[in-house]
N, CA, C and O atoms as a GROMACS GRO file, in nm:
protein
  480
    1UNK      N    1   8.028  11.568  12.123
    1UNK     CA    2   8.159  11.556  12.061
    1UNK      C    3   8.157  11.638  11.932
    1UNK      O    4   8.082  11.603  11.840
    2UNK      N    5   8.234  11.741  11.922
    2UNK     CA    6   8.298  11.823  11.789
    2UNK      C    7   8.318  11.678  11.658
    2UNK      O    8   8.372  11.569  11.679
    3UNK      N    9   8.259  11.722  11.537
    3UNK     CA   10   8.272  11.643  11.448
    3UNK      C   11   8.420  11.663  11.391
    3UNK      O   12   8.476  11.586  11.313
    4UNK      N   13   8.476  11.785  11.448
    4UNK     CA   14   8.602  11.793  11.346
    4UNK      C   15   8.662  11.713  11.443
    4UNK      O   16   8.723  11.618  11.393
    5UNK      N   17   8.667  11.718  11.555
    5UNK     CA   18   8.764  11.647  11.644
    5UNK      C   19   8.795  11.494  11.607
    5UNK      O   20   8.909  11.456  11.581
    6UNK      N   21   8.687  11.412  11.606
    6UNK     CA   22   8.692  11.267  11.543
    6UNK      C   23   8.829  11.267  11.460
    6UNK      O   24   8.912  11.190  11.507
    7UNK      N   25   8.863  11.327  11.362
    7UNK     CA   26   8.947  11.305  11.213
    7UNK      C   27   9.068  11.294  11.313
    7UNK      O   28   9.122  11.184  11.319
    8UNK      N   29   9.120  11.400  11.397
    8UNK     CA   30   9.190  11.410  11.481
    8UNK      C   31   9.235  11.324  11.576
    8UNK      O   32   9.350  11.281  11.572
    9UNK      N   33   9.167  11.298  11.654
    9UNK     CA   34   9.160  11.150  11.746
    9UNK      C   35   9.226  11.030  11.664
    9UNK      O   36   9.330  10.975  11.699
   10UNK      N   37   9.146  10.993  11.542
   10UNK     CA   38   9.173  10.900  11.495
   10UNK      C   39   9.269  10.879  11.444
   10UNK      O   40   9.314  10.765  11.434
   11UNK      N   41   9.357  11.041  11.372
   11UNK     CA   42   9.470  11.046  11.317
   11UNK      C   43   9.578  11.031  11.438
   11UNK      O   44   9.682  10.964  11.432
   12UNK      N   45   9.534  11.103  11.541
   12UNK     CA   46   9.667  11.087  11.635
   12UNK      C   47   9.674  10.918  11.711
   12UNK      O   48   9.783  10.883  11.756
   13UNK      N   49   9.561  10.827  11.718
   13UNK     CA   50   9.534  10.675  11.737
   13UNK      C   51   9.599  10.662  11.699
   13UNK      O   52   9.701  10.642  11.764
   14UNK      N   53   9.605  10.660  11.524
   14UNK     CA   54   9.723  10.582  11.409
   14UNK      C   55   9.908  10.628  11.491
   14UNK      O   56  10.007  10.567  11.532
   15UNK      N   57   9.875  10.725  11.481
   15UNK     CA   58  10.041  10.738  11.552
   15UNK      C   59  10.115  10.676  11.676
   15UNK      O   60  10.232  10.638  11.677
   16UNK      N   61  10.000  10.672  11.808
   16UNK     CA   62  10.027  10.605  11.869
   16UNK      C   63  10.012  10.496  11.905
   16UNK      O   64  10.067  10.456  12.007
   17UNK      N   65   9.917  10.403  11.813
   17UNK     CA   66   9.953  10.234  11.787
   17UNK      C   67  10.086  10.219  11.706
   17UNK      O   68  10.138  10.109  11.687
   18UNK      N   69  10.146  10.356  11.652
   18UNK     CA   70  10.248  10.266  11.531
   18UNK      C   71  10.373  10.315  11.591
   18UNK      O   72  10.474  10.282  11.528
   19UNK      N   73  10.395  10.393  11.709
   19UNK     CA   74  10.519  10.489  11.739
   19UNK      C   75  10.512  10.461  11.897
   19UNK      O   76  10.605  10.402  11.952
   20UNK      N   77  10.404  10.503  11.964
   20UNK     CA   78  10.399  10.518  12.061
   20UNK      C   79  10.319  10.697  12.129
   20UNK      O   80  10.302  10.800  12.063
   21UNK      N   81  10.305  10.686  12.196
   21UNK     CA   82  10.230  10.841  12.326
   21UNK      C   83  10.287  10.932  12.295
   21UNK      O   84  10.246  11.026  12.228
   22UNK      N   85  10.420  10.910  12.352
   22UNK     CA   86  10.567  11.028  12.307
   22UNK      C   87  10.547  11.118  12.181
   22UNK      O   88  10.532  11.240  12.164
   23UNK      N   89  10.554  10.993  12.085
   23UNK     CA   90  10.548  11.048  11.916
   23UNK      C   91  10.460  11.146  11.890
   23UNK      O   92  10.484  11.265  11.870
   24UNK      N   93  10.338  11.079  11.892
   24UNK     CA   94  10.172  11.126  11.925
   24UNK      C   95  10.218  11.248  11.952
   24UNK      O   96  10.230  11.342  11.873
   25UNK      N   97  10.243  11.243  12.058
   25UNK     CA   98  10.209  11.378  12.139
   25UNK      C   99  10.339  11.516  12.074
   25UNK      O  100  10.335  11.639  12.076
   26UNK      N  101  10.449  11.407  12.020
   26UNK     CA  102  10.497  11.532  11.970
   26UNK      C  103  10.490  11.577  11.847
   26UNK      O  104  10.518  11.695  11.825
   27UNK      N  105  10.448  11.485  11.738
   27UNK     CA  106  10.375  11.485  11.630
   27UNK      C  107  10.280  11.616  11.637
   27UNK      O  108  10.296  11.709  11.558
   28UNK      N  109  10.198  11.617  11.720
   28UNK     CA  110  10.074  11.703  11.733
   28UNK      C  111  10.145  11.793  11.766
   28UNK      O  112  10.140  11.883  11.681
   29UNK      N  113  10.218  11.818  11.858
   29UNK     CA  114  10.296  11.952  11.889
   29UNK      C  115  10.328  12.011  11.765
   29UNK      O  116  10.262  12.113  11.741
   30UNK      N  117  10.404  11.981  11.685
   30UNK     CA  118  10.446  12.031  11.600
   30UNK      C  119  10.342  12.078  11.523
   30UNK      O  120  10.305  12.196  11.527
   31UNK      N  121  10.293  11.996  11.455
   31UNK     CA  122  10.127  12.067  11.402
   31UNK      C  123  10.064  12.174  11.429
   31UNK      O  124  10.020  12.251  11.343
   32UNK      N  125  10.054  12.191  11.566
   32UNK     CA  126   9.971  12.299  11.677
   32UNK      C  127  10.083  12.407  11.655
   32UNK      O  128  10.044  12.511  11.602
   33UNK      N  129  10.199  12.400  11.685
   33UNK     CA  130  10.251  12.510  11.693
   33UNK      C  131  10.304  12.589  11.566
   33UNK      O  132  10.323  12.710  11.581
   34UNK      N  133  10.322  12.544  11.468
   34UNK     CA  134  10.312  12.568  11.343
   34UNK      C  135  10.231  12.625  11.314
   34UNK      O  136  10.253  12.744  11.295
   35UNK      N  137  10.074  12.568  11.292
   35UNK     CA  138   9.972  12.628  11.257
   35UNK      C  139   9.920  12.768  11.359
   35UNK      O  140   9.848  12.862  11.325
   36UNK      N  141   9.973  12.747  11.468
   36UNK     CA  142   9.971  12.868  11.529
   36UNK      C  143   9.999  13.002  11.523
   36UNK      O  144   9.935  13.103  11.554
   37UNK      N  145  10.145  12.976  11.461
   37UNK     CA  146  10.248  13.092  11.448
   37UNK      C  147  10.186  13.140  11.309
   37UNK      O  148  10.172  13.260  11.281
   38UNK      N  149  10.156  13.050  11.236
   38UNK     CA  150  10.066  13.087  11.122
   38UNK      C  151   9.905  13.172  11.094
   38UNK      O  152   9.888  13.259  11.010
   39UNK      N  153   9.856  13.147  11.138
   39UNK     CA  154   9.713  13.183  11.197
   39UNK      C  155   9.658  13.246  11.298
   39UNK      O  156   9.539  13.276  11.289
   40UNK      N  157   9.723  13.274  11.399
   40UNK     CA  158   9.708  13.295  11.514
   40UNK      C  159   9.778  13.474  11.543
   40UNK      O  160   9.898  13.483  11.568
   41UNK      N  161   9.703  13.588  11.536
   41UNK     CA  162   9.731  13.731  11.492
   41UNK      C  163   9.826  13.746  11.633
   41UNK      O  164   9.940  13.793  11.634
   42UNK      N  165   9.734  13.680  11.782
   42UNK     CA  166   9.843  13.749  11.909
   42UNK      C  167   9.944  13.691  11.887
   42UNK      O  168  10.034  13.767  11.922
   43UNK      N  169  10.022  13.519  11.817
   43UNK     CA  170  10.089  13.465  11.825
   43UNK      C  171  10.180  13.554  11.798
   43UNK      O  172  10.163  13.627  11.700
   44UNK      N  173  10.332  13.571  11.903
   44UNK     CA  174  10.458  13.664  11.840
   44UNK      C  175  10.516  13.658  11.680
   44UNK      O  176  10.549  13.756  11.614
   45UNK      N  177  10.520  13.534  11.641
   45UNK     CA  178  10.577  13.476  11.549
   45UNK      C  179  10.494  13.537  11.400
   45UNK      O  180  10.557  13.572  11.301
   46UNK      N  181  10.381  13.540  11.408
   46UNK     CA  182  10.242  13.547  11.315
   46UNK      C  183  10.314  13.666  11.207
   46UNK      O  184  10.326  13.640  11.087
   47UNK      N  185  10.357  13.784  11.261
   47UNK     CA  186  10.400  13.841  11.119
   47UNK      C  187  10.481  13.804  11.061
   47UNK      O  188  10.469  13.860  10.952
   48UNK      N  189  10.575  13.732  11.058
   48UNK     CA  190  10.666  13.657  10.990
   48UNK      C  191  10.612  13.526  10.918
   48UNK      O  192  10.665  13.469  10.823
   49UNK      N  193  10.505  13.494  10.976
   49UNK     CA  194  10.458  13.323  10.984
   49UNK      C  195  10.320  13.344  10.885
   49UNK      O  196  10.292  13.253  10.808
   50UNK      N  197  10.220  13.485  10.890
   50UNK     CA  198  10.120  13.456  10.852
   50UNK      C  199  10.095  13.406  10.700
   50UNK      O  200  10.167  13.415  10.601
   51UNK      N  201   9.966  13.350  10.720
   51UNK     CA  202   9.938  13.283  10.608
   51UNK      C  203   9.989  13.156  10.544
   51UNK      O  204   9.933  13.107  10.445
   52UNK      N  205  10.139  13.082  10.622
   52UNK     CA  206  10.171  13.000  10.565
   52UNK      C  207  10.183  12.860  10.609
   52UNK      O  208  10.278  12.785  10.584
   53UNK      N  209  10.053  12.825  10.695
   53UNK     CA  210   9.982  12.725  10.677
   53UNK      C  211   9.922  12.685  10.600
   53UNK      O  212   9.819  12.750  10.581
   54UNK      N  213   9.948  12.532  10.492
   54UNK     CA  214   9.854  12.518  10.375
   54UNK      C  215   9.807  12.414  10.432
   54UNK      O  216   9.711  12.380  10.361
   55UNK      N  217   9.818  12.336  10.525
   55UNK     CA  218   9.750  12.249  10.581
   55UNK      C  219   9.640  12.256  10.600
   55UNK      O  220   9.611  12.338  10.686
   56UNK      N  221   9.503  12.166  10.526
   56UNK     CA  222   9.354  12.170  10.624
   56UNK      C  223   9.337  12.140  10.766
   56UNK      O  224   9.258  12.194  10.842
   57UNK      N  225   9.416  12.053  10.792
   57UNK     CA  226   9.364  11.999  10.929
   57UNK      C  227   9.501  11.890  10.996
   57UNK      O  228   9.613  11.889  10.946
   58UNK      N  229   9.468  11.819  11.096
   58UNK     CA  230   9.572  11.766  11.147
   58UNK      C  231   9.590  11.614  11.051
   58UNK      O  232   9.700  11.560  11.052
   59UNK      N  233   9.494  11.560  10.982
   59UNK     CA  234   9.479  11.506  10.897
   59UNK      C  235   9.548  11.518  10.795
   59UNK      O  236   9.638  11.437  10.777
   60UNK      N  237   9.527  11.614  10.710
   60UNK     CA  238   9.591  11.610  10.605
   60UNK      C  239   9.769  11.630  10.621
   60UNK      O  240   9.856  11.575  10.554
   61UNK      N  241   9.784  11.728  10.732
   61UNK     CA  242   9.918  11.705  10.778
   61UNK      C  243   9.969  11.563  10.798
   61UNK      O  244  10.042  11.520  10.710
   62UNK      N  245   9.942  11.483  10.901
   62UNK     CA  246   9.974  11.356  10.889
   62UNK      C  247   9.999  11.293  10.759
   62UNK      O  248  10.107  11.234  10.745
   63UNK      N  249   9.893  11.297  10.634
   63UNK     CA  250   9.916  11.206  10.535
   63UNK      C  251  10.006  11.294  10.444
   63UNK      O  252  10.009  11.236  10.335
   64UNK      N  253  10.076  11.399  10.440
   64UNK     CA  254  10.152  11.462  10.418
   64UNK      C  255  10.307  11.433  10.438
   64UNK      O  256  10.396  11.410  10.356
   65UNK      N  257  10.304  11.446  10.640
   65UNK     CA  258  10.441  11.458  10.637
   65UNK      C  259  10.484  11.321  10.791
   65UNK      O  260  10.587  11.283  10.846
   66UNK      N  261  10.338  11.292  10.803
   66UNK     CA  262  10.406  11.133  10.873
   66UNK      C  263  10.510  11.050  10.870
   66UNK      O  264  10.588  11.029  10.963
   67UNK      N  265  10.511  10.998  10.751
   67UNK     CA  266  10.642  10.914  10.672
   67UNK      C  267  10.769  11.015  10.739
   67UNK      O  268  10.829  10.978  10.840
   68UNK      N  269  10.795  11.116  10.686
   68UNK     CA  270  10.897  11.178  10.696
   68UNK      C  271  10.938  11.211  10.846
   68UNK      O  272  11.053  11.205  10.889
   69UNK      N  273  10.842  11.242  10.909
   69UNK     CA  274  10.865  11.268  11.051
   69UNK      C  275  10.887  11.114  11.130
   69UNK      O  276  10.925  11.138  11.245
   70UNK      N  277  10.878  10.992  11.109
   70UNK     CA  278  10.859  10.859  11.162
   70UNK      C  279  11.018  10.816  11.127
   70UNK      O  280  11.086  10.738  11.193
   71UNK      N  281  11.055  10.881  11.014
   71UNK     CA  282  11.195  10.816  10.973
   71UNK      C  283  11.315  10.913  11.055
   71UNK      O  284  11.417  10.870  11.108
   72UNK      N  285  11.260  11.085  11.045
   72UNK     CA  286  11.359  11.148  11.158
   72UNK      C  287  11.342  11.187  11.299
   72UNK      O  288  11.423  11.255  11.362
   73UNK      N  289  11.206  11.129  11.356
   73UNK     CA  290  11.217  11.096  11.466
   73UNK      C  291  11.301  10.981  11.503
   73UNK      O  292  11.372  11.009  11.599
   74UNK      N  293  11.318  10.852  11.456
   74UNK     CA  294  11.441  10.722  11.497
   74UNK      C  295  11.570  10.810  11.470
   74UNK      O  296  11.647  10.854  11.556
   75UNK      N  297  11.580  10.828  11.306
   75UNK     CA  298  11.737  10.903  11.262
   75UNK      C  299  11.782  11.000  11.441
   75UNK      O  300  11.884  10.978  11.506
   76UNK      N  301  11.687  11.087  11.473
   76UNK     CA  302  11.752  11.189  11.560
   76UNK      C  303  11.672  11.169  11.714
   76UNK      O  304  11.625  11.260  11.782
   77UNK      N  305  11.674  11.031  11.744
   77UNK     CA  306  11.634  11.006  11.870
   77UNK      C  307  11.483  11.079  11.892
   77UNK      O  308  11.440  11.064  12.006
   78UNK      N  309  11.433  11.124  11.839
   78UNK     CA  310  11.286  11.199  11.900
   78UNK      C  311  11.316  11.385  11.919
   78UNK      O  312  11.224  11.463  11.944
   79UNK      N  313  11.484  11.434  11.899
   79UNK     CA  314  11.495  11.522  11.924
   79UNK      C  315  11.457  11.665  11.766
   79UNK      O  316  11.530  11.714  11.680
   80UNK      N  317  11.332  11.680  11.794
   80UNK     CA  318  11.276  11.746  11.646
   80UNK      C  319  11.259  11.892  11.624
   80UNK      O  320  11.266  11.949  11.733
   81UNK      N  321  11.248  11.943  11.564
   81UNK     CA  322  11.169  12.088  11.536
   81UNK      C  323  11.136  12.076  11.381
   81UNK      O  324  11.186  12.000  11.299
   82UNK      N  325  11.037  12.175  11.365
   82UNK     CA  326  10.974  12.144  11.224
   82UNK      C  327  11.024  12.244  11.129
   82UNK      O  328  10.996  12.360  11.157
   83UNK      N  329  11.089  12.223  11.027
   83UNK     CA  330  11.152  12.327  10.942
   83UNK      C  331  11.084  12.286  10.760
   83UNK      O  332  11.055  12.187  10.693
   84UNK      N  333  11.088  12.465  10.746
   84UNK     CA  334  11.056  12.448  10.599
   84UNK      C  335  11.143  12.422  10.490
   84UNK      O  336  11.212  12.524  10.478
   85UNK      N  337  11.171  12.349  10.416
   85UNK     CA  338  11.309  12.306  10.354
   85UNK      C  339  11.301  12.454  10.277
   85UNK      O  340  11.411  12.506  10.300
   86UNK      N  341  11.231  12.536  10.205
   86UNK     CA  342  11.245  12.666  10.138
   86UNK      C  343  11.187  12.748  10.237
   86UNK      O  344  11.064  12.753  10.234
   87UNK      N  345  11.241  12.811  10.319
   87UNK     CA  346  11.204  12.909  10.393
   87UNK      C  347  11.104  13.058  10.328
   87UNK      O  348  11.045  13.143  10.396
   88UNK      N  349  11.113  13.049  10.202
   88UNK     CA  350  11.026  13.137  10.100
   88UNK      C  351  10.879  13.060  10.081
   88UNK      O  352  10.793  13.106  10.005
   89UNK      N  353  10.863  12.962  10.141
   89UNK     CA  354  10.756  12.887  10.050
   89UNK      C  355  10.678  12.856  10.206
   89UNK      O  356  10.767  12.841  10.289
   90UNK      N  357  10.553  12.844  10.264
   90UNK     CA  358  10.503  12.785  10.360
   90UNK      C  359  10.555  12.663  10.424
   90UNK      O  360  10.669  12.619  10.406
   91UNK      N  361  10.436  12.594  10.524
   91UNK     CA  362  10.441  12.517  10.576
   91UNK      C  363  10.292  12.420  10.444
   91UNK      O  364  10.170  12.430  10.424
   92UNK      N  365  10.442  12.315  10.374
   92UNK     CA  366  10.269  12.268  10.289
   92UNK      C  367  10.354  12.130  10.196
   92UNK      O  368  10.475  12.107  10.194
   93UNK      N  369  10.273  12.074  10.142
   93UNK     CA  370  10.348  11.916  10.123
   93UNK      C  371  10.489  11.922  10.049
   93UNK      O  372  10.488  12.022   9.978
   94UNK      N  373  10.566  11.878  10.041
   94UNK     CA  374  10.690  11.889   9.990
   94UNK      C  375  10.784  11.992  10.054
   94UNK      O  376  10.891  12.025  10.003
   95UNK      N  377  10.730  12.048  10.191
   95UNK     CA  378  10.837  12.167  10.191
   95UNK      C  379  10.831  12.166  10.376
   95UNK      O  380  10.829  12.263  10.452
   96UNK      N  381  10.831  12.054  10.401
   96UNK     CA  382  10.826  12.046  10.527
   96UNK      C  383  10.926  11.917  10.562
   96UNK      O  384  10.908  11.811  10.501
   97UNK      N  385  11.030  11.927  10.658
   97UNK     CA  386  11.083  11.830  10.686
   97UNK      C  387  11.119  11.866  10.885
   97UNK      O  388  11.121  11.972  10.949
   98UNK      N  389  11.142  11.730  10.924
   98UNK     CA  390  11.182  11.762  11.098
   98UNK      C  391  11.316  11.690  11.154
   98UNK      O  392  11.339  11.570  11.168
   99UNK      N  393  11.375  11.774  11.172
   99UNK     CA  394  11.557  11.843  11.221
   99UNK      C  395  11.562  11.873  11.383
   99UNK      O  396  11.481  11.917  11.464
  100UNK      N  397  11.682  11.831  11.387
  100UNK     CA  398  11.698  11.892  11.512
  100UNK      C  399  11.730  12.035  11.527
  100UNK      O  400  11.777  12.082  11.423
  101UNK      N  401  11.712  12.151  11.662
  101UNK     CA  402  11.670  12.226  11.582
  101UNK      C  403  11.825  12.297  11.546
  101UNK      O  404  11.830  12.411  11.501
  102UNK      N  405  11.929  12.228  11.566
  102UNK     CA  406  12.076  12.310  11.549
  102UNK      C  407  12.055  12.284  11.353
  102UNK      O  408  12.029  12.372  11.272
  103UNK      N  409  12.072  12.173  11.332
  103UNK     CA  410  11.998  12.173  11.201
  103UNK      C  411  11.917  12.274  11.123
  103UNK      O  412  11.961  12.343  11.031
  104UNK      N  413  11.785  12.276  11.173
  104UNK     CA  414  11.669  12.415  11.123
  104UNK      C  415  11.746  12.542  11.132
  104UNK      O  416  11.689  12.633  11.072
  105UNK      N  417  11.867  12.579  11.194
  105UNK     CA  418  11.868  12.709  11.215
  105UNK      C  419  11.987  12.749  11.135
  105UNK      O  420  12.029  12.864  11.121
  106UNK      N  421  12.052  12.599  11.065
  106UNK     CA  422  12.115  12.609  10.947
  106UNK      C  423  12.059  12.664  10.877
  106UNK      O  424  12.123  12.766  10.850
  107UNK      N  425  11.952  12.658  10.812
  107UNK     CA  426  11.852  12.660  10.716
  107UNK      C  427  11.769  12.855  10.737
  107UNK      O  428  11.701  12.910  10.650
  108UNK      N  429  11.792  12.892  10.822
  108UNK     CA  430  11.775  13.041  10.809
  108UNK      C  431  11.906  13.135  10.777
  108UNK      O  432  12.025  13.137  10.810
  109UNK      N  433  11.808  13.222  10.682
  109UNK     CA  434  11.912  13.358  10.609
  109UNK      C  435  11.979  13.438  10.698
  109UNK      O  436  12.092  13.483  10.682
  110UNK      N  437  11.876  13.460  10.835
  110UNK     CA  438  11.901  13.540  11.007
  110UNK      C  439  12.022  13.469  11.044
  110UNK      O  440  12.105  13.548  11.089
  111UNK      N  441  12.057  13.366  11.042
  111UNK     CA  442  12.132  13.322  11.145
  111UNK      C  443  12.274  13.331  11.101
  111UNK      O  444  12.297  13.274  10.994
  112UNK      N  445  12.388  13.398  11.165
  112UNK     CA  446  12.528  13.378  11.146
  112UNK      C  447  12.566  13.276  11.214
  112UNK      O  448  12.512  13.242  11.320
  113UNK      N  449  12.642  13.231  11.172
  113UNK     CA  450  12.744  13.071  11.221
  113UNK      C  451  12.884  13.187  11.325
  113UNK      O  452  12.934  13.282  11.265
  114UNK      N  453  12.914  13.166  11.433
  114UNK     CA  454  13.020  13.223  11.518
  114UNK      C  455  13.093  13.123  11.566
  114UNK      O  456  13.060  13.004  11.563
  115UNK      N  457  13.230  13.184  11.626
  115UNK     CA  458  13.344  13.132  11.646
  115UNK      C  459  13.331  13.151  11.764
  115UNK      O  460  13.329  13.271  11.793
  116UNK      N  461  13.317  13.045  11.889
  116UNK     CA  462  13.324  13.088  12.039
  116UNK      C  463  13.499  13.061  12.055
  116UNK      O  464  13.549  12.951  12.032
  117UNK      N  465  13.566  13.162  12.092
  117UNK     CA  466  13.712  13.103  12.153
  117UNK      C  467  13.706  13.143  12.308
  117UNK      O  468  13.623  13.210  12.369
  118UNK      N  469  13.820  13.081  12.351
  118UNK     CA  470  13.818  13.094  12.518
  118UNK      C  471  13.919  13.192  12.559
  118UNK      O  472  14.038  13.162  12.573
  119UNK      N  473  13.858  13.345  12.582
  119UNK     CA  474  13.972  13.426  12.631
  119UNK      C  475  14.007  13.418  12.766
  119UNK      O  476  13.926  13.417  12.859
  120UNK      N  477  14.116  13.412  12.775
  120UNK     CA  478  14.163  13.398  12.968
  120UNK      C  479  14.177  13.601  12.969
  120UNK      O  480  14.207  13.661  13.073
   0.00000   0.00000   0.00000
């Protein structure tokens, strides 16, 4: 057994005695894919993303942004994506919150808001 893995296990335990599997599992998603787009050079996302993981581990994420993700997972049914409240600033304590993602995409400079009308 990987010693780093333990911290992990145990952190994702805590989630799913207190939430449930679901949570757990999407909890960690978010983590993984974050830190991915961050770190990860083939990841598509990575030039836009690099470097702005400040997270050590899945650990310190949890005691970070647990609370916050436990209150808008109920608020928005489980329906999440992970957004940086300052899109200038990483993924790192205070600057991470989870939205649905019509929400998050408020929150980018890229995105125009459009008018769908119905032409006959």
């Amino acid at each position: 057994m990987r010693e780093s893995w333990v911290p992990s296990k145990i952190t994702l335990d805590k989630i799913r005695n207190d939430m449930g599997e679901d949570a757990a599992k999407l909890f960690h998603d978010k983590y993984r894919i974050s830190r991915e787009r961050c770190n990860n050079p083939n990841n598509k996302d990575y030039k836009s993303y690099a470097g702005k993981f400040k997270f050590k581990n899945l650990t310190d994420f949890y005691e970070n942004c647990y609370a916050d993700f436990k209150q808008s997972y109920y608020k928005y049914n489980g329906d999440l994506s992970i957004d940086r409240i300052d899109g200038k600033l990483g993924y790192e304590s205070g600057n991470v919150r989870f939205v649905p993602m019509k929400k998050n995409l408020q929150n980018k400079d890229c995105v125009t808001p459009v008018i769908v009308i119905d032409v006959i």
